[in-house]
N, C-alpha and C positions, 0 to 999 in steps of 0.2 A: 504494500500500500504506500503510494508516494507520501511523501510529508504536508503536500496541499489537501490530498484528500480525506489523510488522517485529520488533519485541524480541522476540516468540514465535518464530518464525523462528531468528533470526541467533542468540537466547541460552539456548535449550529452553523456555522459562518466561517468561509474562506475565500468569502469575494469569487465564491464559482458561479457567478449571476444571478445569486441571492440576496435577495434585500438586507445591507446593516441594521444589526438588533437598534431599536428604537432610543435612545439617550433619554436618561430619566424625564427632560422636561418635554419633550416630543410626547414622550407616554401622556405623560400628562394633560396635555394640552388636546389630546386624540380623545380622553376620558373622560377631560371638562366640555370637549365637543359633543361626545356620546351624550351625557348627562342633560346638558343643554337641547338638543336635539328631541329625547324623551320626553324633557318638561314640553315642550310646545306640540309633541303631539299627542300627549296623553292632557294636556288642557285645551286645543284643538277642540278635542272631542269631547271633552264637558262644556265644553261655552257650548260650541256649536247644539249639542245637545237639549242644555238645561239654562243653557241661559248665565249670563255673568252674577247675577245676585245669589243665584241657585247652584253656583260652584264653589265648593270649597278648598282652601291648597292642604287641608287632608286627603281628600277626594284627588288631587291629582297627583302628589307623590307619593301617595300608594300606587296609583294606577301607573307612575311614571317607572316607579321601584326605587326612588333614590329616599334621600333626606329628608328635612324640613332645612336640614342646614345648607344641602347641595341646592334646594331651591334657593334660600337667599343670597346662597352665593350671585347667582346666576341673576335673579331680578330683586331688585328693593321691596314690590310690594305685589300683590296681587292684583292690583291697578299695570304696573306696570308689565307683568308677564301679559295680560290682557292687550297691551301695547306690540309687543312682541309678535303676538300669534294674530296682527288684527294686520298688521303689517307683512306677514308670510303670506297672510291668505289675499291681500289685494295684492302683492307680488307675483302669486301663479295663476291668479286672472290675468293681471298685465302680460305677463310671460305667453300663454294661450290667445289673446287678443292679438298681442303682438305679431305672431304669426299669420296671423289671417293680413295684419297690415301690411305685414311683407309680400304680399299676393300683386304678380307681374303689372295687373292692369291696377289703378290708380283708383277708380272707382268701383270697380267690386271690389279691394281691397276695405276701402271706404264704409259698403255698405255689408261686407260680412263681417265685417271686423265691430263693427257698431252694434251688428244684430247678438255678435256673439257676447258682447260687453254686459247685454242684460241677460241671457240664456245665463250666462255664469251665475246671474244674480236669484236665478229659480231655485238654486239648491237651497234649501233648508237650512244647513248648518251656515253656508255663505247668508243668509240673510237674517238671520239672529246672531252672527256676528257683526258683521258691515252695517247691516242697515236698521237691525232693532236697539243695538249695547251700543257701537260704539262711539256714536256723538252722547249717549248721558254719562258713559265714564269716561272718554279722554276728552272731550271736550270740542267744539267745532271747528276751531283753530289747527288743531295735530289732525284730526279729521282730514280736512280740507289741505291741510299739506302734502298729507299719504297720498291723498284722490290726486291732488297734482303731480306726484312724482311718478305714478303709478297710470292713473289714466291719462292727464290733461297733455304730459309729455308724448307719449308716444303717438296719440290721436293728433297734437301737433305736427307729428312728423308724418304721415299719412297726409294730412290735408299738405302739407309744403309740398307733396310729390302731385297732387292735383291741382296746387296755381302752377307748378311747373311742364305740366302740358295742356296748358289751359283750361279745365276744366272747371277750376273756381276762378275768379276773380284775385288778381294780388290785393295784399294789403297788409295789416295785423293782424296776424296766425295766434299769437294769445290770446287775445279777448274772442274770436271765433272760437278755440279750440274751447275755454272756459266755457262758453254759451253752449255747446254742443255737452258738453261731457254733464252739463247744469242739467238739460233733458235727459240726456240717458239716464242719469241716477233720481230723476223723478219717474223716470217711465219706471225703477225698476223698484222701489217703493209702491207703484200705482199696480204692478203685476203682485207686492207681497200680501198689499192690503186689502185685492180683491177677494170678493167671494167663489169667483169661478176663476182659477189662475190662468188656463187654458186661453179662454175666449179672452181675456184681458190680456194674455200676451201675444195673441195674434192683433189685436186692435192697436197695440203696441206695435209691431212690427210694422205694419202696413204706415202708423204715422211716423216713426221711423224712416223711413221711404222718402213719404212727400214732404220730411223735413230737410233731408239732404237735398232732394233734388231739387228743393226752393232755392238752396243754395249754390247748383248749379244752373240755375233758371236760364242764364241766357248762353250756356255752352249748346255743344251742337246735340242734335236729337239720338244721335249714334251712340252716343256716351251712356244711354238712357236703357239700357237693355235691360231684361225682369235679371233679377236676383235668384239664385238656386234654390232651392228651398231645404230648407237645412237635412241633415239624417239621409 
């Protein structure tokens, strides 16, 4: 047995295209990642569930398996883990939206991307987090900052790729993108708060529709082709 193979052997590691054992704070920091990780989706699934008043951080690190201490490590308060996972969950809407706005043509990018921004907001545990808890506990300020970095940005960049082949009109893309993103997230309260969610999100859809295309009003009619219809 050569001398490099014995030390792979006898000491886990000889640089034979095996990963170097981890350095105590690497460990560490993998751990406080794991740990971190668990708290936000084993409380995830209690907000989403029960609601923020009706979540307790007993209730979620037991269900996470860690601490009481590994949680405060992690967040100051039970407000602020709520900050945390209200923030993850408008991140993998935007992240999902965002792809539809990456879609070749400028205006069906436009209008699925839009469609799908309230679709996201049908889920249950998305709307008892987003749109029932999270303006009474953080406040409408951190609110409305998430919603801009999350929606109001990327819906920006979409619209700058439709003045850019004429499709809208130039001008100020913030205060458009604001006013746009201001209806989606009424439309997607007016699909939580109905009694038939169904028939309220197709009434949603269709105005949808003839919101955007008020706003491409005087582009050419070619532009204007139906939308797919989702599924």
């Amino acid at each position: 047995m050569s001398t490099d193979v014995k030390a792979d052997v006898e000491g886990g590691w000889a640089g034979g295209g095996r990963e170097a054992p981890q350095s105590g704070s690497a460990r560490r920091a993998a751990q406080g990642a794991a740990t971190r990780a668990a708290l936000l989706g084993a409380a995830r699934d209690l907000f989403g569930s029960f609601g923020f008043a009706d979540t307790s951080l007993d209730e979620v690190v037991a269900r996470a398996q860690v601490t009481k201490g590994a949680l405060y490590h992690h967040f100051a308060s039970k407000e602020g883990l709520f900050a945390a996972v209200y923030e993850q969950v408008q991140r993998e809407v935007s992240d999902r939206v965002v792809q539809e706005f990456l879609l070749p043509d400028p205006w069906e990018a436009l209008l699925v991307g839009c469609d799908l921004w309230i679709d996201a907001h049908v889920e249950p545990s998305v709307q008892r987090i987003v749109l029932r808890d999270a303006r009474a506990v953080l406040g409408w300020e951190v609110v409305r900052d998430v919603e801009n970095r999350f929606g109001v940005v990327p819906l920006r960049g979409v619209l700058r790729r439709a003045v850019r082949v004429g499709l809208i009109e130039g001008g100020s893309l913030r205060p458009l993108a604001l006013m746009v993103m201001g209806a989606l997230t009424e439309a997607c309260f007016y699909v939580a708060d109905a009694d038939d969610p169904q028939a309220a999100r197709e009434e949603v859809r269709a105005l949808t529709q003839q919101l955007l295309e008020g706003i491409a009003r005087n582009q050419p009619e070619g532009w204007r082709r139906p939308r797919p219809e989702p599924g």
